[in-house]
Every structure is written in structure tokens, then in C-alpha cells.
C-alpha positions in Angstrom: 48.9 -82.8 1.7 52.2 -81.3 0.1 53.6 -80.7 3.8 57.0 -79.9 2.0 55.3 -77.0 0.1 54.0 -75.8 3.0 57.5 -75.9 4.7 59.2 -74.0 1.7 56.2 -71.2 2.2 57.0 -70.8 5.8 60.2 -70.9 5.0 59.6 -67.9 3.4 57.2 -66.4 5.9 59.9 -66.8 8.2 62.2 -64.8 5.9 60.5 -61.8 5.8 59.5 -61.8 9.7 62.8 -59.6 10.0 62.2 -55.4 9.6 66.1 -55.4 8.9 65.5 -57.8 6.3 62.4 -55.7 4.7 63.9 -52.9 4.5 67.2 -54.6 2.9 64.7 -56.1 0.5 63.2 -52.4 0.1 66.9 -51.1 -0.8 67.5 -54.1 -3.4 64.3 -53.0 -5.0 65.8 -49.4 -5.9 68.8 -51.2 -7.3 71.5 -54.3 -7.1 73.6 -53.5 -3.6 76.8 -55.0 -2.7 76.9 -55.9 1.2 79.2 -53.0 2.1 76.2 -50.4 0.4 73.3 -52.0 2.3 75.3 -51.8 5.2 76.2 -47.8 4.6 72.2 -47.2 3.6 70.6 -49.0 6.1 73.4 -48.7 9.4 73.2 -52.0 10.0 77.3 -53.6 10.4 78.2 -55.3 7.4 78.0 -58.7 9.5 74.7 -58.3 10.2 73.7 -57.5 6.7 75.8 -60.7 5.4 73.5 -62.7 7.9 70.2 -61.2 6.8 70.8 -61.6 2.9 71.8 -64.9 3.8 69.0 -65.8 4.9 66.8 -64.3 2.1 69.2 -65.5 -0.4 67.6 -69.5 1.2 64.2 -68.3 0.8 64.9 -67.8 -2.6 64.1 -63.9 -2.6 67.3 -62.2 -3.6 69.9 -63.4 -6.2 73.6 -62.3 -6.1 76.2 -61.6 -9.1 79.9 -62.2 -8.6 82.6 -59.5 -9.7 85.7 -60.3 -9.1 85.8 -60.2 -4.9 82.8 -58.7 -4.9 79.0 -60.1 -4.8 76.0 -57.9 -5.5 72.8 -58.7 -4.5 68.9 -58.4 -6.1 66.0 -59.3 -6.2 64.8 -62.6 -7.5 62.3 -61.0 -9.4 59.6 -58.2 -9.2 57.0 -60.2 -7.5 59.4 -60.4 -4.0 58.7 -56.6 -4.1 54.9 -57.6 -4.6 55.2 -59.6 -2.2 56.5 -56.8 0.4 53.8 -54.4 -1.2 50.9 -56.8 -0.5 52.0 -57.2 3.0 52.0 -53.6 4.4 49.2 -53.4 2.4 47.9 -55.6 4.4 49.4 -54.5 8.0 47.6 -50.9 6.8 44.0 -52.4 7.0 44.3 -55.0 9.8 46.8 -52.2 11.9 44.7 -48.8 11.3 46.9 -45.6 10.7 50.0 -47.3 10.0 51.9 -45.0 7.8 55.9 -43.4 7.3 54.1 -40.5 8.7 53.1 -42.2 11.4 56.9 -43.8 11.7 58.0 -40.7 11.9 56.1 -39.2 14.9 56.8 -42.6 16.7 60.3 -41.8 16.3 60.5 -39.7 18.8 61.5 -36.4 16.3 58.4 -34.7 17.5 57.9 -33.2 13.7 54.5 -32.7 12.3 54.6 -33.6 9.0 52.8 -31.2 7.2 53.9 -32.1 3.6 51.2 -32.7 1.1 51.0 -35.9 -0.4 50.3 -37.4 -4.1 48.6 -40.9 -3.7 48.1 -41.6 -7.8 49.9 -41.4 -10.7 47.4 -39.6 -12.6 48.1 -36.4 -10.4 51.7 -35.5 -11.4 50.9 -34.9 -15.0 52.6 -31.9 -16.0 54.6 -31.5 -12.8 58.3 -31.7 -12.5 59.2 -34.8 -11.1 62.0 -35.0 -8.4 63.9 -38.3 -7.6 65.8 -38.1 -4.2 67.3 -41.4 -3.6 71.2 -41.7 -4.0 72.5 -41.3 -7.8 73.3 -45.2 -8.1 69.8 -45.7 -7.3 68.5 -43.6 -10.0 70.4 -44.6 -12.4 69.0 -48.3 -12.0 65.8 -46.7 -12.6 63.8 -43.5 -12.3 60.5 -42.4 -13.2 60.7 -41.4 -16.8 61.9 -37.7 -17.1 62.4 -37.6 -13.5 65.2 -35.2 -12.2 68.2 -36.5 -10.1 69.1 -34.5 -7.0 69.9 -36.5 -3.7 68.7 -35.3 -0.7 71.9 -34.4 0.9 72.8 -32.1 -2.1 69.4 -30.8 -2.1 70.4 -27.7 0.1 73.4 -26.9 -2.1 71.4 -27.0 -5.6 68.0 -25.9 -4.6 68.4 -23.6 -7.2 68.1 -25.9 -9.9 64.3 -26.6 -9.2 61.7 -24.4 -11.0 59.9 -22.5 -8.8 57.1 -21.9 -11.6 55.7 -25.4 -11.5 54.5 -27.8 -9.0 57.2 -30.2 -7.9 56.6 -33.8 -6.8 59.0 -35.7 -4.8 59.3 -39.8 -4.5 61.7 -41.9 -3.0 61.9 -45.7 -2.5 58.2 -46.2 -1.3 56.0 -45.3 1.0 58.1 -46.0 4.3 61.2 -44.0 2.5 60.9 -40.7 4.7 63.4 -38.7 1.8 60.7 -37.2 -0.6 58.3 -35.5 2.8 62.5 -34.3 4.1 62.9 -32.6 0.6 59.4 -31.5 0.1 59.3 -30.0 3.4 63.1 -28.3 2.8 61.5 -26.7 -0.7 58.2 -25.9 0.9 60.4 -23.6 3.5 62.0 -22.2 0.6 59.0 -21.2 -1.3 58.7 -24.2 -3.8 55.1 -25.7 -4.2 56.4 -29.3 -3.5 54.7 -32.6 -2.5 55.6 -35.8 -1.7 54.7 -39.0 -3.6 52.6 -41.4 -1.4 54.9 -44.4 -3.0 57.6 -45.0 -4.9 60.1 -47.6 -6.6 59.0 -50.3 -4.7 55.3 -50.1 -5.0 56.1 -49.2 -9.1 57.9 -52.4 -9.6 55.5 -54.2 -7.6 52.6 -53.3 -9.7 54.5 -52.6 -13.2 52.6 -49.9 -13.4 55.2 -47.0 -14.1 57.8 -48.6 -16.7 61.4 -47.2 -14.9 64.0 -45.8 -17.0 68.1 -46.8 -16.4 70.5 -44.8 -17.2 74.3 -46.3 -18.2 
């Protein structure tokens, strides 16, 4: 037996045993993130985020890119967001009723979430597609024809969303809790909006939605 291979394996394993680090690995998958933006998106203090992507930097899962001072960080490649995917796949049929709905009410915010939710792509045809996530993340790469309006400008511009068509709302993936916040604001304005049951991470996972960047 190859008991190095199985080393560099659960070397990986051991990785990705982090939540921190998944959901730093979540944020690399919307776009490349210096260590002062993971630490703004995710809370965590920029030591703590240093430590993490260290770590998944010697599994081999993320890359980095130096400009000038500055490193960004990535994704080694689209399978580590497979990877990810296939997991909470996973933790969904061996841990029934896991779900960012289910997050949600375990958070102690005592919401319902009532928002509807789109599970396939071949339910938004025709619809006006919303992206949510923060601007540099679109611009990385969108659904094609999506709109751009973050969340926390969503108040201020609700106006710009047609009230005459349905409107679907995705965000990083399925634990991303911004497309059910925006579909439930537009919902309590009147707007026929749902929420997209994944999003960026599940699409470059599975390659099925080709994303669009924008300079």
C-alpha cells in the first residue's frame, strides 16, 4: 500500500475539517480574495484568516498571486469547489434536514423563512435574474445576463427591479443566506421574487452554468 497517498488524502481531509476554512473556500469560489477581504466577508481577524489559507494553501486547495505587497488567493481549480459540493451533499443525506434554512432558524433569529425557492436551472427561463453578492464578486462571474445589485443597496434601488416579471435571486450557494434576505425584502415590497436553491459554488462545481466576467 501507497501509505504516503493516503497521508496526502488525509492531509486533505484534515484541511477541510475546519467550517472557517469552508466557508473561506466558499468565498474564494465567488472570486480571488486578498486576506484583508476574506477577513471583512467572513469576520474572522485577518490572523485567523492567514492561518486558515495557510493551511489550505499545504493541502494544495487554494493558489495565491503576488501583487506588489499584496497576495490574493484562489482556488486550485474547480474540482476543490466539487469537492466542497460533494461533501454537503453528502452531510444532506447522512444528516436529514440540513439546509441554510435550517442554519438560519438554528441561529437563534427566530425568522420563518418563507421565501420560495428555485432548485433547477430549467425554472428561471424567462425570469429576471438577480445577483446579490458584493460587485467584485460579480464581476468575477455572474450568471449570464444576470443583474448586479448588492444586498445592502438593495433597499436604496429597489426601484430598479421589474415588478412585471418573476425575479430569481442567487448568491454564493446554498448556505449563502443573501438571495432568501433579498427575496424576502422584494416579496414585502410586492415583487414576485424567489430564491435560487444554489449558486456560484454549486455552478462551478458542476460546470453546468458557463459564468460570465466582467473587466
Amino acid at each position: 500500500m501507497n501509505r504516503d497517498a493516503y497521508a496526502h488524502v488525509a492531509r486533505i481531509g484534515k484541511a477541510i475539517s475546519s467550517g472557517n476554512r469552508l466557508e473561506l473556500l466558499e468565498l474564494l469560489a465567488q472570486a480571488e480574495q486578498s486576506v484583508d477581504s476574506l477577513s471583512r466577508l467572513s469576520g474572522m481577524g485577518v490572523t485567523t484568516v492567514s492561518a486558515h489559507l495557510q493551511v489550505l494553501k499545504g493541502a494544495g486547495l487554494v493558489r495565491t498571486r503576488r501583487d506588489g505587497t499584496r497576495i490574493h488567493y484562489r482556488l486550485a481549480g474547480p474540482e476543490v469547489a466539487g469537492l466542497f459540493v460533494a461533501m454537503k451533499n453528502m452531510a444532506a443525506r447522512v444528516l436529514p434536514g440540513l439546509s441554510a434554512i435550517d442554519g438560519e432558524k438554528d441561529s437563534g433569529s427566530g425568522r420563518d423563512d418563507s421565501v420560495p425557492l428555485i432548485r433547477t436551472i430549467e425554472e428561471i427561463r424567462e425570469a429576471y435574474m438577480l445577483d446579490v453578492r458584493p460587485a467584485h464578486e460579480y464581476q468575477a462571474g455572474h450568471y449570464p445576463g444576470a443583474a448586479s445589485i448588492p444586498l445592502d443597496g438593495l433597499a436604496s434601488r429597489i426601484g430598479e427591479v421589474p415588478r412585471d416579471r418573476r425575479v430569481i435571486v442567487y448568491c454564493r450557494g446554498e448556505f449563502c443566506l443573501l438571495a432568501r434576505d433579498a427575496a424576502r425584502l422584494m416579496r414585502g415590497q410586492g415583487i414576485d421574487a424567489y430564491a435560487m436553491d444554489e449558486g456560484v459554488l454549486e455552478w462551478r462545481a458542476s460546470g453546468d452554468v458557463d459564468l460570465t466576467a466582467t473587466a
